[in-house]
Residue, then its C-alpha position, 0 to 999 in steps of 0.5 A: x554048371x560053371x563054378x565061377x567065384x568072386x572077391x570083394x573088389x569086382x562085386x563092391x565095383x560093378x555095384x557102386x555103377x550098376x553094373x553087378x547084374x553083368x556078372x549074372x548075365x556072363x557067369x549065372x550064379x556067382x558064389x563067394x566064401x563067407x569073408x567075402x560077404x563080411x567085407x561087402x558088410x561095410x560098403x555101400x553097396x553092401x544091400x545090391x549084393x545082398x539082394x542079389x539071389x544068383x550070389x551064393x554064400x559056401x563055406x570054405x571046409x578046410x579053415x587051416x589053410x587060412x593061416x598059410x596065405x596071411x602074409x599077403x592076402x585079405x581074408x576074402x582073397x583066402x577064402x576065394x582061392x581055398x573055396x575054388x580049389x574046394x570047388x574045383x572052380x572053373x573062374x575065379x573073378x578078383x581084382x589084387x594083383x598079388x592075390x591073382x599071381x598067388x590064385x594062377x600059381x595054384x592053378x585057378x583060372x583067374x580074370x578080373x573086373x575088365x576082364x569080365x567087361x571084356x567078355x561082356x563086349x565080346x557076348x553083346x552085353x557092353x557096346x563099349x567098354x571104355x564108359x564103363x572102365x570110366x565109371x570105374x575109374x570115377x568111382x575110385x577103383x585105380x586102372x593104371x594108364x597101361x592097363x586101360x590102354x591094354x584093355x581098350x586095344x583089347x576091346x578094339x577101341 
């Protein structure tokens, strides 16, 4: 079975537009650390999450290693990484560009919420990806210009 692990962002975005069963469908089960369901608490989509039985809650081991990523990362991106190299994860899913450098520079297998509406149009779950990327954008979540071109030459549209 893959190990697939997410952060806040991509959950708490594919909620907000109905789209968090795409994770299920592509990954199977999802499991998160604990802070990331803290920080889903106060969102609205707080209850799909919660309500979601293929999202599993683990607890990082090693709580030490908290201290030595502080500087830069949210709770939940620290707990994800220190969780995915417990794990021995094969993907890790998050959207924060620093947090992603810092996750492939640990050697983590690392996408992100259009990276993972990519994959959905390569197995058959998205006709096109670009209404969904539009949803996104609809409902805050900031795709610069070059990054929705990019994923849009990338899905062929």
């Amino acid at each position: 079975m893959r190990k697939v692990l997410a952060n806040t962002t991509p959950l708490i975005a594919l909620a907000n537009i109905d789209w968090l069963e795409l994770l299920h469908k592509l990954y199977g089960t999802i499991i998160v650390p604990q802070a990331v369901m803290d920080e889903i608490i106060r969102e609205p989509a707080k209850q799909r999450v919660h309500d979601a039985s293929w999202i599993k809650v683990e607890t990082i081991q090693d709580q030490s290693q908290k201290d030595l990523f502080r500087a830069r990362l949210h709770a939940g991106e620290i707990e994800v990484m220190i969780l995915a190299r417990e794990l021995k994860a094969d993907l890790v899913i998050m959207d924060d560009d620093a947090a992603k450098k810092t996750a492939k520079f640990l050697g983590l297998n690392v996408t992100g919420t259009l990276g993972v509406l990519l994959k959905a149009k390569r197995e058959g779950y998205l006709e096109k990806v670009e209404p969904v990327m539009n949803e996104l954008i609809c409902d805050g979540l900031f795709i610069s210009d070059t990054v929705k071109r990019y994923v849009l030459k990338e899905a062929g549209e």
